[in-house]
Structures are given as C-alpha cells and as structure tokens.
N, C-alpha and C positions, 0 to 999 in steps of 0.2 A: 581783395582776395575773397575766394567764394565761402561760404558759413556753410553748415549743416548741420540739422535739428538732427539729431540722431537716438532711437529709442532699441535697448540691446534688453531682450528677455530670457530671464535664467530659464530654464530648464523646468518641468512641473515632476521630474519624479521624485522620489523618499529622499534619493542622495543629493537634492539640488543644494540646500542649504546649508549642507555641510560640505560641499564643495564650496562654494561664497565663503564659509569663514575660513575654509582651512586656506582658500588661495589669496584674501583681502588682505593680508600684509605684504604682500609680493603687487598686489595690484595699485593697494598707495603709492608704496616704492616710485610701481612704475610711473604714476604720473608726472613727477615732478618735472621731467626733462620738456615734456608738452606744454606744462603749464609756461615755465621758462621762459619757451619758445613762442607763446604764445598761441599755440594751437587747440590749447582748451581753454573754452569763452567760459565754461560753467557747466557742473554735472551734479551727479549724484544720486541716489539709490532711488526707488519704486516703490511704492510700500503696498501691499493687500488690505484688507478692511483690517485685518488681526495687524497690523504695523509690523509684517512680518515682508522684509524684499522679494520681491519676484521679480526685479532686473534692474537697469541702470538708464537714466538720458543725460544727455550732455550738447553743449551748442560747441561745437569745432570749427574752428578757421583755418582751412587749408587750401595749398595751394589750387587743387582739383581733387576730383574724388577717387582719384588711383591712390593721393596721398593720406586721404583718411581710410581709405580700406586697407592699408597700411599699418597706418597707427591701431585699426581694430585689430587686428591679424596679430599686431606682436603683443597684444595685454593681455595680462597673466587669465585674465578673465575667459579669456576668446582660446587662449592654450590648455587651460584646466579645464575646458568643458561648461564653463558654469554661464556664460551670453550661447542661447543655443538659436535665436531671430531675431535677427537686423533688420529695422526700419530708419532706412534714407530720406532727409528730404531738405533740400535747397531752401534758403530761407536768409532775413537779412536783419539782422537785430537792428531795431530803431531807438529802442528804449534802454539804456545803460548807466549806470550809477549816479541814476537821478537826473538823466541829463536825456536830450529827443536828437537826434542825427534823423533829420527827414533823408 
C-alpha cells in the first residue's frame, strides 16, 4: 500500500493558535478510527524555535492519494481552519520499531 510523508501548516495569523486548541480535542477524537485502521503510521505537532506549533506531520498508509486527501479533508483540523498548506510526498518507511524492511 502506498505511504505518504505528509507535512500540514497552521495558519501564521493572531487567530492561529487558538484555533489549534479550541479545535485539538475534536482533532484527537478524530484520529483514533485511522489509527485503528491502520492508516496512520505516525504524526504529531511542529513546533517553532519558542516550542510553540505551527502545524502537524504524519506518515499515512493509504490506499492512493484520493484516499488520503480524504482523510485531510474530514479533520477537524483542515474543517476549523487551523492546516491552511499541504505538502505531499510518496515515500516508503524502511525503518520501524527497531526493526529494517529493505
């Protein structure tokens, strides 16, 4: 199944960050049916020099890229406003919980 490095960046205006928290309990929520499913390999926040987020990456296994443009499209994240640029990119994890898949 194909992978994709995926790197989603908030927003740079006053309101970004309080868009992130007000919508990050709806955006936990949503992950869990992905994760389940197996369609998220691994994510989590961005952080700026100040440790402060300015977006999200994550490695997705899906079945083509209709299906993860998909899965961006319905999180709370991509609904609230708060992922305002998407960077795609095909990729193939070799390296996994200690363990090398040439």
């Amino acid at each position: 199944m194909p992978q994709f490095l995926v790197t989603l960046y908030d927003g740079a205006d006053a309101e970004a960050p309080s868009r992130r928290q007000s919508t990050r309990p709806a955006h936990l929520a949503g992950l869990t049916e992905n994760v389940d499913r197996g369609k998220l390999v691994f994510g989590g926040p961005i952080f700026d020099e100040a440790q402060q987020p300015i977006g999200s990456f994550l490695l997705a296994d899906c079945a083509d890229r209709a299906e993860l443009d998909a899965m961006i499209a319905n999180d709370p994240y991509t609904r609230g406003n708060v992922w305002q640029r998407v960077e795609v990119k095909p990729v193939r994890l070799v390296v996994q919980d200690g363990k090398i898949t040439p």
